[in-house]
ROTOR-932612 format. One record per residue: residue number from 0; residue in three letters; z, x, y of N, C-alpha, C in turn. Coordinates in pm, 1 decimal. Example, Ala and Ser with C-alpha at 12.3 -4.5 7.8 and 13.67 -1.06 7.14 Angstrom:
ROTOR-932612
(kedren 0 'Ala' (780.0 1319.0 -569.0) (780.0 1230.0 -450.0) (780.0 1320.0 -330.0)),
(kedren 1 'Ser' (708.0 1285.0 -225.0) (714.0 1367.0 -106.0) (787.0 1290.0 3.0)),
end
This chain:
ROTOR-932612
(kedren 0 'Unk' (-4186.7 -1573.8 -3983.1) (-4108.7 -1627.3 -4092.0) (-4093.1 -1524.1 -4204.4)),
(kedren 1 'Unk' (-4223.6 -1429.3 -4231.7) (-4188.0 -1390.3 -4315.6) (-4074.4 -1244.4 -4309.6)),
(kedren 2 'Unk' (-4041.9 -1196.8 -4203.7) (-3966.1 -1105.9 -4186.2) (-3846.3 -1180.7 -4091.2)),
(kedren 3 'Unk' (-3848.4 -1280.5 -4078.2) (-3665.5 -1379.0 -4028.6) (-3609.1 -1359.8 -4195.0)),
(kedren 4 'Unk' (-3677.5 -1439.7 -4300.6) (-3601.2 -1445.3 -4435.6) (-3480.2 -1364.2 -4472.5)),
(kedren 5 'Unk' (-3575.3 -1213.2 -4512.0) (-3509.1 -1093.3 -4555.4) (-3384.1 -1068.6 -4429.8)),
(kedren 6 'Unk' (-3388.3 -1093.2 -4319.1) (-3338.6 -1055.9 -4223.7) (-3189.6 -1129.0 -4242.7)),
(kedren 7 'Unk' (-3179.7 -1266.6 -4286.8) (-3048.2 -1324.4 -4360.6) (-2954.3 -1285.8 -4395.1)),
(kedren 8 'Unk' (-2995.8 -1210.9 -4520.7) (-2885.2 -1156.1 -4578.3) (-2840.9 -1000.6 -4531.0)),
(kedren 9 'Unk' (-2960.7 -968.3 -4452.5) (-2864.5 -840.9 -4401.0) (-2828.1 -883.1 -4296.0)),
(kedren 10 'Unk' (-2853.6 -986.4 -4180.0) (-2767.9 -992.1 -4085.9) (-2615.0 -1065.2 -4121.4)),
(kedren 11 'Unk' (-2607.7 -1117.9 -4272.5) (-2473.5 -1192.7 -4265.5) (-2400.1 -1077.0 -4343.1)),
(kedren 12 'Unk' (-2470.0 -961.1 -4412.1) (-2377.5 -868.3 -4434.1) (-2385.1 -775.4 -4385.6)),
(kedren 13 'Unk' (-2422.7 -733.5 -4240.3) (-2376.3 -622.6 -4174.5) (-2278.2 -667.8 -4035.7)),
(kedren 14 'Unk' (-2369.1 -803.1 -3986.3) (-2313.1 -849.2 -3852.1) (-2175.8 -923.9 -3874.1)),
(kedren 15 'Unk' (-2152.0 -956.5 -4042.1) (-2059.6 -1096.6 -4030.4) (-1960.3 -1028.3 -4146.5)),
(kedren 16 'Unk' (-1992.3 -970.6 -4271.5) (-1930.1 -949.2 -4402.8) (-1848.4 -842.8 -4354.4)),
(kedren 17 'Unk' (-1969.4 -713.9 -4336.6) (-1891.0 -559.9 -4289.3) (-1827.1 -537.0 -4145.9)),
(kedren 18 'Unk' (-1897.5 -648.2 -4062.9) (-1807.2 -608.0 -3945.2) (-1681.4 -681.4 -4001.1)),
(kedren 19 'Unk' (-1663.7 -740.1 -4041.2) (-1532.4 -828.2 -4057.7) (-1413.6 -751.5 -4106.9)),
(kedren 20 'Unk' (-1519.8 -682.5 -4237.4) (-1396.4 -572.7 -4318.5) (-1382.9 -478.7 -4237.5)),
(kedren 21 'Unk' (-1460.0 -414.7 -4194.5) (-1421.2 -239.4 -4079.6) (-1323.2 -317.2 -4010.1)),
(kedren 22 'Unk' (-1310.9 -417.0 -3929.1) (-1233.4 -485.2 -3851.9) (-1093.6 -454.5 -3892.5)),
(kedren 23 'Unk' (-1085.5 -548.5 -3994.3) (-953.0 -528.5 -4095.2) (-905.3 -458.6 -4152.6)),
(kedren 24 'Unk' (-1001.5 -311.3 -4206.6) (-959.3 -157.6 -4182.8) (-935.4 -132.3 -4101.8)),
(kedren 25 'Unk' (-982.9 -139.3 -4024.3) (-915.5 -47.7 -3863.6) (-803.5 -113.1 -3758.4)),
(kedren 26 'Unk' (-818.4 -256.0 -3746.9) (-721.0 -298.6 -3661.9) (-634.5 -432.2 -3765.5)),
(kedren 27 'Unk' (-599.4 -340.8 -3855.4) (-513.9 -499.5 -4002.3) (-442.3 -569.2 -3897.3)),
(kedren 28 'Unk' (-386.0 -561.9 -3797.6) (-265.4 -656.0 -3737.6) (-362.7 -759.1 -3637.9)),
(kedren 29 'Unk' (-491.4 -729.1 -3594.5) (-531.1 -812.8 -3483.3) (-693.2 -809.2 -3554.4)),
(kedren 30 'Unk' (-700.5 -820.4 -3676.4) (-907.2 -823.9 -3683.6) (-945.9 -997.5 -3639.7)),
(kedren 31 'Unk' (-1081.2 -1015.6 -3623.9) (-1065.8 -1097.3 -3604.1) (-1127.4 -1195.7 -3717.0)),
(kedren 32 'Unk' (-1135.2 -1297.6 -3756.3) (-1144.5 -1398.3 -3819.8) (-1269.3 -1398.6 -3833.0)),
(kedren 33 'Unk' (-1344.9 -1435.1 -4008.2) (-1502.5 -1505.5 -4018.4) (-1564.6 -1587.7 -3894.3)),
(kedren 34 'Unk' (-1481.4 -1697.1 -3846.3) (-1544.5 -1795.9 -3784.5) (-1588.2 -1691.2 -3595.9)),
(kedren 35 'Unk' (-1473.4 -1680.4 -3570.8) (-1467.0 -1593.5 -3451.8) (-1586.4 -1436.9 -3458.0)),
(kedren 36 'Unk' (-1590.0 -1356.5 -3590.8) (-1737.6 -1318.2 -3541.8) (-1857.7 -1429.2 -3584.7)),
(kedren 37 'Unk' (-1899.2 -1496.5 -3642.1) (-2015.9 -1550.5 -3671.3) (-2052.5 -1649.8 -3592.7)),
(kedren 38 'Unk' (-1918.1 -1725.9 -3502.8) (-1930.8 -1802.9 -3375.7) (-1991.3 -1696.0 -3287.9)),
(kedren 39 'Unk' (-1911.5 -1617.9 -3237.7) (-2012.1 -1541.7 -3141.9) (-2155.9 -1427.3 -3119.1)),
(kedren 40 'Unk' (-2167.4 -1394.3 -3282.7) (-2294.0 -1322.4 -3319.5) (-2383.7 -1527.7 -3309.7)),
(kedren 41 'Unk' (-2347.4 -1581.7 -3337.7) (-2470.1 -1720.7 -3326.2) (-2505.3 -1710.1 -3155.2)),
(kedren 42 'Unk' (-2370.6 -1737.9 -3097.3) (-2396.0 -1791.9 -2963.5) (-2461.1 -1661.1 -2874.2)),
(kedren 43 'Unk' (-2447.7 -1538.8 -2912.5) (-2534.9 -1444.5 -2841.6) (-2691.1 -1499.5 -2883.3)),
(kedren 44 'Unk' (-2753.2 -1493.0 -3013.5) (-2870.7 -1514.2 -3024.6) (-2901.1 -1655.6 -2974.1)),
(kedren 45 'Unk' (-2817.9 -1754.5 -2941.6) (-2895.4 -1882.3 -2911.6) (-2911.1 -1870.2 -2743.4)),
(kedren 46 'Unk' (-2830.5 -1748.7 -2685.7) (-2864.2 -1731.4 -2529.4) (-2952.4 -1629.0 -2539.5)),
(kedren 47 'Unk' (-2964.7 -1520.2 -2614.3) (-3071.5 -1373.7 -2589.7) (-3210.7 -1476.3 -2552.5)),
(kedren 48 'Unk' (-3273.9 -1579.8 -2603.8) (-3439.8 -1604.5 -2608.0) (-3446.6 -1618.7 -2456.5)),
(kedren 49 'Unk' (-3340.6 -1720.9 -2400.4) (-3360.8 -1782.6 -2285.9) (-3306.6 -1637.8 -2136.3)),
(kedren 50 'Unk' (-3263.9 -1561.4 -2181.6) (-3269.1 -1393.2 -2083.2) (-3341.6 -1310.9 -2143.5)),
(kedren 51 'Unk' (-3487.6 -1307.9 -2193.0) (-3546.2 -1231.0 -2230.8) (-3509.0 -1113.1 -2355.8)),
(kedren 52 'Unk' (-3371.6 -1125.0 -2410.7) (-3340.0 -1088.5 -2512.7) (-3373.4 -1075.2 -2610.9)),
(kedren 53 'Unk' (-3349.0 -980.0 -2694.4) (-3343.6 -960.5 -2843.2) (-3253.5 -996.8 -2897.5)),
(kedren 54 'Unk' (-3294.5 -1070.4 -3048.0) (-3161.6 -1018.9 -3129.2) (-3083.8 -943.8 -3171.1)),
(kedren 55 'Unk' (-2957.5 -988.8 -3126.4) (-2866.6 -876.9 -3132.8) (-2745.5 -903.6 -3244.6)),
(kedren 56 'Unk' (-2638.2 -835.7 -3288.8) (-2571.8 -842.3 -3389.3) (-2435.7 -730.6 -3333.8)),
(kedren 57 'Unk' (-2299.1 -757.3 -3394.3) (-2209.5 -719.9 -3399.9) (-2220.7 -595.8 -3466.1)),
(kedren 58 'Unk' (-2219.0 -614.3 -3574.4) (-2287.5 -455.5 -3630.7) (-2143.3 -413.5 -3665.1)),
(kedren 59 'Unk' (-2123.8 -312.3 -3802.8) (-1994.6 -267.0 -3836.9) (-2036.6 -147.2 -3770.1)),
(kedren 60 'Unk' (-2145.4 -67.7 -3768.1) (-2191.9 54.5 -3707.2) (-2125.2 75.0 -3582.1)),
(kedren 61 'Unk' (-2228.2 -32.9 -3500.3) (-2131.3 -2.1 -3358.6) (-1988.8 -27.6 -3353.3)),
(kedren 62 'Unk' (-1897.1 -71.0 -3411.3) (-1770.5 -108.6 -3428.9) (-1727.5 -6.8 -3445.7)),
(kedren 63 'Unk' (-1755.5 63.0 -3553.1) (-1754.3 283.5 -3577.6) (-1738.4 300.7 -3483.4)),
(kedren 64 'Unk' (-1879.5 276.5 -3427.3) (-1894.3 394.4 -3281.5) (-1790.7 393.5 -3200.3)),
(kedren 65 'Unk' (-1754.4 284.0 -3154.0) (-1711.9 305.7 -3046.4) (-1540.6 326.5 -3055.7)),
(kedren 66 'Unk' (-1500.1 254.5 -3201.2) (-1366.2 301.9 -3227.4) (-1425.7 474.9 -3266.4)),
(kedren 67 'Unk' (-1456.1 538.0 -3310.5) (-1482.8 701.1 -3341.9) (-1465.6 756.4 -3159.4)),
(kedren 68 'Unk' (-1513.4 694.0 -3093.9) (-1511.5 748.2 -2946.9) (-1418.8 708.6 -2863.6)),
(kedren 69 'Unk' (-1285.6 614.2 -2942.8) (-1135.9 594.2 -2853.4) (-1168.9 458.0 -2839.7)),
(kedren 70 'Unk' (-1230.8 399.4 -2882.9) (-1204.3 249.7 -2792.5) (-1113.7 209.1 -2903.8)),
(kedren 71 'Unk' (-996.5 103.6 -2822.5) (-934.7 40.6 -2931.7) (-927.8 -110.7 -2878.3)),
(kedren 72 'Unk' (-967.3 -193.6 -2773.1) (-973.9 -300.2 -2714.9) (-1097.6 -309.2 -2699.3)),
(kedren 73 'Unk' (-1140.7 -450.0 -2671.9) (-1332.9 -466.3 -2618.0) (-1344.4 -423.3 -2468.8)),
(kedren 74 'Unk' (-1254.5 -399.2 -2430.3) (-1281.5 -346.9 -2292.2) (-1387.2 -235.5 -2336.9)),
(kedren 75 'Unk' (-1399.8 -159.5 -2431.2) (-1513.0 -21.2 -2371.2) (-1680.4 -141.7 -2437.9)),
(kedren 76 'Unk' (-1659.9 -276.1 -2493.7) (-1812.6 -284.3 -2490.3) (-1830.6 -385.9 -2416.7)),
(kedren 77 'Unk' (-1708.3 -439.5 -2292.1) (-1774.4 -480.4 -2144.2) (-1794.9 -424.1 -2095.7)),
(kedren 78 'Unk' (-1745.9 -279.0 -2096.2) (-1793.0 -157.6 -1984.8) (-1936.0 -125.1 -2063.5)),
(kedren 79 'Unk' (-1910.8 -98.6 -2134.5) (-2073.4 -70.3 -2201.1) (-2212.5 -161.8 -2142.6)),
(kedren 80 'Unk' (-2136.4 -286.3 -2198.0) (-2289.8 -452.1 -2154.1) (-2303.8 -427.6 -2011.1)),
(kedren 81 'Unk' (-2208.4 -427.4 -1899.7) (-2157.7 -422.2 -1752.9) (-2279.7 -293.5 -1726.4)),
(kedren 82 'Unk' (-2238.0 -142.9 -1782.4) (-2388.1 -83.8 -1749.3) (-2488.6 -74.3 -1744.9)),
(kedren 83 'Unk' (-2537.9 -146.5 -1891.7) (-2647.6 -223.6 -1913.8) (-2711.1 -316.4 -1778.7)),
(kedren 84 'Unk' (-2620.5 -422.6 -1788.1) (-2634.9 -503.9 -1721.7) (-2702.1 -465.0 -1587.2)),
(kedren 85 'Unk' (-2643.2 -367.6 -1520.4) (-2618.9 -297.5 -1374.4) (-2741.1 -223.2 -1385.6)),
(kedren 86 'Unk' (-2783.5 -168.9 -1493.5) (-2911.3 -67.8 -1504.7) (-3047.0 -188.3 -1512.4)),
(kedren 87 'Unk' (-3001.6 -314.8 -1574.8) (-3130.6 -391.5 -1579.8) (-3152.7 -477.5 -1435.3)),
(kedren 88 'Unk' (-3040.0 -530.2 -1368.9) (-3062.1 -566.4 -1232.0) (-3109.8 -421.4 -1148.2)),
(kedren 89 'Unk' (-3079.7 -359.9 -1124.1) (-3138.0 -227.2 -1030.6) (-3227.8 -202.8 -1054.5)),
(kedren 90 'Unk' (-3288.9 -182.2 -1195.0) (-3409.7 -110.3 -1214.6) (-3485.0 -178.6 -1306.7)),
(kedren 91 'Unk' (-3509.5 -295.2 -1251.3) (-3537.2 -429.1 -1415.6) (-3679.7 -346.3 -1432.7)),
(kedren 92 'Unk' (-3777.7 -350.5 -1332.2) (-3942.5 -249.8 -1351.2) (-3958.4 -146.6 -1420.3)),
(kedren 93 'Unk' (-3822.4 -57.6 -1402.2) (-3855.3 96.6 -1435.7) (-3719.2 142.9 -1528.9)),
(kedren 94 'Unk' (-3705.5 -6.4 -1594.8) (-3628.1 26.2 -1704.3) (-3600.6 109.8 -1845.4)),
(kedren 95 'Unk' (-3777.8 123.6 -1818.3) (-3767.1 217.4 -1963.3) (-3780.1 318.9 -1933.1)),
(kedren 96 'Unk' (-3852.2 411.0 -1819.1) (-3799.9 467.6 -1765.4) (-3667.4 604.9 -1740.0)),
(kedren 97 'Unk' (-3592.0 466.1 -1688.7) (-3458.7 556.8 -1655.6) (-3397.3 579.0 -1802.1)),
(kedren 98 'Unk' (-3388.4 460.8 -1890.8) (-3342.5 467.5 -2044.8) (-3416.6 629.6 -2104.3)),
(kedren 99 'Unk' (-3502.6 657.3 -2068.0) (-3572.9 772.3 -2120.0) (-3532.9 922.9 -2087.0)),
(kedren 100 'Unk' (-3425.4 875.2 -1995.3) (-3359.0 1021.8 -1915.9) (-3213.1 1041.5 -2004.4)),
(kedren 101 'Unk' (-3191.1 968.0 -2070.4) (-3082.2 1007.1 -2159.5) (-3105.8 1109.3 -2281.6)),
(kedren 102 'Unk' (-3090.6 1233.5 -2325.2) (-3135.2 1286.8 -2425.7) (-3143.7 1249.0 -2527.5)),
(kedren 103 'Unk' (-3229.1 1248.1 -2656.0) (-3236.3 1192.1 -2754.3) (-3145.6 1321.4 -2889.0)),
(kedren 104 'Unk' (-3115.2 1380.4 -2798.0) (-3018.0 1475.3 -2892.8) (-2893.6 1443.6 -2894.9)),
(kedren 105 'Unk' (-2796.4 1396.3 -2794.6) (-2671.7 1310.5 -2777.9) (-2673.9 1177.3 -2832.8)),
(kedren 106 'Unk' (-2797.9 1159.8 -2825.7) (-2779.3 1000.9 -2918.0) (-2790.7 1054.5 -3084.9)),
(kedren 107 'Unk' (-2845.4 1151.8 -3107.6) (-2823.6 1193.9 -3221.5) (-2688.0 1255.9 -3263.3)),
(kedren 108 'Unk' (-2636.4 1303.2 -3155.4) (-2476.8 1316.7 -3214.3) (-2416.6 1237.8 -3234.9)),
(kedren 109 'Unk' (-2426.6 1177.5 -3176.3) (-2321.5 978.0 -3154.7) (-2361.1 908.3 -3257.6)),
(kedren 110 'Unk' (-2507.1 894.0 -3348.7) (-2469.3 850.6 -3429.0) (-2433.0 943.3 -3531.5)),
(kedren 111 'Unk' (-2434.5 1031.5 -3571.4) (-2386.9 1186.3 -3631.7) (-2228.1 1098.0 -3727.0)),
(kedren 112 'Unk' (-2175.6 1137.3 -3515.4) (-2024.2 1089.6 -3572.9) (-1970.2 904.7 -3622.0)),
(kedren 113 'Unk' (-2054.2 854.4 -3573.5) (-2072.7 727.4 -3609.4) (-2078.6 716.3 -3769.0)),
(kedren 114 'Unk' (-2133.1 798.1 -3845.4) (-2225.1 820.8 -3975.7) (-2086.8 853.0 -4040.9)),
(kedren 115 'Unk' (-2054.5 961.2 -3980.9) (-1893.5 1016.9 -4030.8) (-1800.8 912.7 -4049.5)),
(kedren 116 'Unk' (-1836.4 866.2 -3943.3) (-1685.0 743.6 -3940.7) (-1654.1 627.0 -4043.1)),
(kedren 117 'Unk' (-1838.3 594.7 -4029.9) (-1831.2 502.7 -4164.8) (-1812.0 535.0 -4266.8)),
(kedren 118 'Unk' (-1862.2 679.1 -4315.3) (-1825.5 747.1 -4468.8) (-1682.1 758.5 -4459.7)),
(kedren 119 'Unk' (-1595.0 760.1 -4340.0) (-1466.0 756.6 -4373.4) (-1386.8 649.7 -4442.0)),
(kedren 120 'Unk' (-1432.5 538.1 -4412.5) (-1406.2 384.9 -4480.6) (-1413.8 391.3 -4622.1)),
(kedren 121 'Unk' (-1501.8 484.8 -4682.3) (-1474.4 486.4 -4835.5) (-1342.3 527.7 -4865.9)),
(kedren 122 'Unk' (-1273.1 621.2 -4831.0) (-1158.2 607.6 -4864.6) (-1049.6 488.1 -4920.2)),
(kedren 123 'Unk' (-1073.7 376.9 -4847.6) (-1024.6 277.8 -4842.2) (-1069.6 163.2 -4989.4)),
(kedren 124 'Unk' (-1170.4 230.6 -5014.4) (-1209.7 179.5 -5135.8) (-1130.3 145.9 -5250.4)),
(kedren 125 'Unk' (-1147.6 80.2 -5352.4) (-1081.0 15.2 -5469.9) (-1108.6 166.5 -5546.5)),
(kedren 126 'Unk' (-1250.6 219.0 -5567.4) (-1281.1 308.6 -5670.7) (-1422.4 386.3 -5581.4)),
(kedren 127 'Unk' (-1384.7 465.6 -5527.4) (-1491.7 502.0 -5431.9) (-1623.2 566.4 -5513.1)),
(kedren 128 'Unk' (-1574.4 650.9 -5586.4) (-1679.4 743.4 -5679.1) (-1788.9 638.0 -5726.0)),
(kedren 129 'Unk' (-1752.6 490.8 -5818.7) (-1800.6 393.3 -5834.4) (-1868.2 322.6 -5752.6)),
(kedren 130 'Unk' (-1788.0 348.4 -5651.1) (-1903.0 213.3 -5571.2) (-2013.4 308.3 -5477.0)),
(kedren 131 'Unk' (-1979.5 429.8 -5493.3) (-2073.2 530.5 -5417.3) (-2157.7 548.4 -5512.2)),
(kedren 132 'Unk' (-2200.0 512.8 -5630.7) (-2291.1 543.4 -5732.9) (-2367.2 387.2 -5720.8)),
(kedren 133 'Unk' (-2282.3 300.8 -5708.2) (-2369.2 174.1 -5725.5) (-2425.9 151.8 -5587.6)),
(kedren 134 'Unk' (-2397.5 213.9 -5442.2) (-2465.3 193.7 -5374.1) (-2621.1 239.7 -5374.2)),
(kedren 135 'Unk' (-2544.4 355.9 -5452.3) (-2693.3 457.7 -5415.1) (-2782.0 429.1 -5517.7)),
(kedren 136 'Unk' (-2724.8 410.2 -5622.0) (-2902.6 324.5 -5707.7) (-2934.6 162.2 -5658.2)),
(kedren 137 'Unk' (-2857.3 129.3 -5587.2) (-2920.6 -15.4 -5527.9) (-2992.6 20.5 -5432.2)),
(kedren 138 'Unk' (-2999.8 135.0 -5339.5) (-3022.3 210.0 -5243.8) (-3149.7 251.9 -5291.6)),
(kedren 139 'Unk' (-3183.5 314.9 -5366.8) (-3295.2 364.8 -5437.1) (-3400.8 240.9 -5488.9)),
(kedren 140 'Unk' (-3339.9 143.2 -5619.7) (-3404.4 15.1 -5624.5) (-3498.9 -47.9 -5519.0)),
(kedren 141 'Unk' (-3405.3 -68.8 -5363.2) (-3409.0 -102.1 -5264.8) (-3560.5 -27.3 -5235.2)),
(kedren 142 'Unk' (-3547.4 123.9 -5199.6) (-3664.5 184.3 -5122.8) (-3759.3 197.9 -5253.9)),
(kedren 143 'Unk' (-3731.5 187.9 -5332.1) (-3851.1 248.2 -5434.1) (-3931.2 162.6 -5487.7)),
(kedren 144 'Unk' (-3896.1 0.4 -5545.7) (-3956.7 -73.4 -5608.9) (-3984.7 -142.1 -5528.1)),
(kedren 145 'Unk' (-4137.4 -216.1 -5566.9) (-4192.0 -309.1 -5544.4) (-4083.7 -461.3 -5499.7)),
(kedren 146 'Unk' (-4101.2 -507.3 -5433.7) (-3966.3 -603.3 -5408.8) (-3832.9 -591.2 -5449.8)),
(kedren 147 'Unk' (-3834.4 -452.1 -5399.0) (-3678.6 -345.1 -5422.6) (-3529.5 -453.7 -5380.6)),
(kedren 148 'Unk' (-3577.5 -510.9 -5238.7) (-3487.8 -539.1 -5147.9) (-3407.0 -641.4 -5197.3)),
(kedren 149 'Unk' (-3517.2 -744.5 -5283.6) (-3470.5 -839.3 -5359.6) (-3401.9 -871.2 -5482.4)),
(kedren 150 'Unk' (-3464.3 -716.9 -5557.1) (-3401.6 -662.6 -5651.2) (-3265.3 -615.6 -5662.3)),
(kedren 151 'Unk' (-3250.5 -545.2 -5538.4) (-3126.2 -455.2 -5518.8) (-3048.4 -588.4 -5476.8)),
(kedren 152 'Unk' (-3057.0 -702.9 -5432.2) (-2960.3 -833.9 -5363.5) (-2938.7 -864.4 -5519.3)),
(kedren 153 'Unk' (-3003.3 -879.6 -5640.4) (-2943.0 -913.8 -5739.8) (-2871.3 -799.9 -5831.4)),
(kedren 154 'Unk' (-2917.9 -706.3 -5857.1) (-2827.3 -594.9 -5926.3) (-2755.6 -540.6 -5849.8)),
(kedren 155 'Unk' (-2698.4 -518.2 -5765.8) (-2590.7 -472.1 -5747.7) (-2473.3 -606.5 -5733.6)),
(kedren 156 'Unk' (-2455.3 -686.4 -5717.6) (-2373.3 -768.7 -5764.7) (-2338.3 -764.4 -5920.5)),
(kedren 157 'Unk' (-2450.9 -743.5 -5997.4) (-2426.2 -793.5 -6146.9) (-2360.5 -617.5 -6178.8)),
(kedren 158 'Unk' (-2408.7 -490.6 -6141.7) (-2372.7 -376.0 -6129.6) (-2156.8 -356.2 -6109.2)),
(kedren 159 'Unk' (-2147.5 -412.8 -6024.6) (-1972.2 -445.0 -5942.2) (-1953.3 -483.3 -6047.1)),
(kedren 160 'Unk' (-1967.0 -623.8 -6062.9) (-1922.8 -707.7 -6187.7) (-1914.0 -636.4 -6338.7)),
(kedren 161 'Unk' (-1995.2 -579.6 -6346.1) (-2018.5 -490.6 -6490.0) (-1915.0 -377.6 -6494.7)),
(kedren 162 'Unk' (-1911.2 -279.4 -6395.9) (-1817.2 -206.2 -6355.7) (-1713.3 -198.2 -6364.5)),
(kedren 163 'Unk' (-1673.1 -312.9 -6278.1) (-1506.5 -400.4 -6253.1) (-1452.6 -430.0 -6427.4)),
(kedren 164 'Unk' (-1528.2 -513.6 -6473.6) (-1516.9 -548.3 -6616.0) (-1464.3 -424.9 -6705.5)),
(kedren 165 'Unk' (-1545.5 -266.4 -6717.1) (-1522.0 -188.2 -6805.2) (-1429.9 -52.5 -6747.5)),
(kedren 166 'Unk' (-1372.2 -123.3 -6648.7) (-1263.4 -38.9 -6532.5) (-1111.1 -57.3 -6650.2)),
(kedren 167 'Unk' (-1050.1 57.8 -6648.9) (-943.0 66.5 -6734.5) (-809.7 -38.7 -6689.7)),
(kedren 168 'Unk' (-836.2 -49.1 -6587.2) (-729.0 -90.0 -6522.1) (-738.7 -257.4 -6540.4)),
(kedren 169 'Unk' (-828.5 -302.0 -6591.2) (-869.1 -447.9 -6632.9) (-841.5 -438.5 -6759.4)),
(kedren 170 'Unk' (-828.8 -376.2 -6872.1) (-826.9 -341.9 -6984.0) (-643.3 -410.9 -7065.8)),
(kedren 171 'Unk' (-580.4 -441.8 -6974.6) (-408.2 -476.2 -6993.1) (-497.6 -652.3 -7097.5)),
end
């Protein structure tokens, strides 16, 4: 319980808030709808317990990834689950294993460009310079103080708001 809590609000703003927006950055004519990801980020976790699963999440990250690497349909993350899948029936024993023969230096590129991709989304920003300053002292709050995490869930909201307010362009 005590680490489900905290887990809340970042799973409804990475799996449900930010995948939603990267969505609508990247594909404006076809993203898909609040209900349509948070229906199916639920219904994965209410089947993962009963197949030995983890919780899992939509993730704006992987959404990067795999648009940064050409995918533009979900076809590349049935081909993706489908290998998975194929690697855990064949080798369900010596699964970790074979997972261990993949270099851990290519997965460091992939997320490399993954990393890139998302810093590209600032662009898209209202006031990027701004909100790249308020991330990073909520960011800091976050790792540095004593119940940072909780801290940083309330100031940086009141931070935007404060911001937004003394933004020139509100000033008419």
């Amino acid at each position: 319980m005590l680490l489900a809590i905290p887990q809340i609000p970042l799973s409804l703003g990475n799996s449900i808030l930010a995948t939603h927006q990267t969505a609508r950055d990247m594909f404006p004519d076809r993203s898909p709808g609040f209900r349509k990801i948070s229906g199916t980020y639920a219904l994965m976790n209410l089947i993962n317990p009963f197949l030995s699963g983890m919780p899992t999440c939509h993730g704006s990250g992987g959404l990067v990834g795999h648009y940064t690497f050409g995918a533009r349909t979900g076809g590349s993350v049935v081909l993706y689950g489908g290998f998975y899948l194929i690697l855990g029936v064949l080798f369900s024993s010596g699964f970790d294993r074979v997972i261990r023969v993949f270099p851990l230096p290519i997965l460091g590129v992939l997320l490399l460009f993954e990393g890139v991709g998302l810093m590209a989304l600032l662009r898209r920003l209202e006031d990027p310079a701004r909100d790249l300053r308020v991330a990073l002292l909520v960011g800091l709050i976050a790792a540095g103080l004593p119940y940072g995490y909780l801290i940083g869930l309330i100031v940086g909201p009141l931070l935007v708001a404060v911001s937004r307010r003394r933004s020139p362009d509100n000033a008419a």
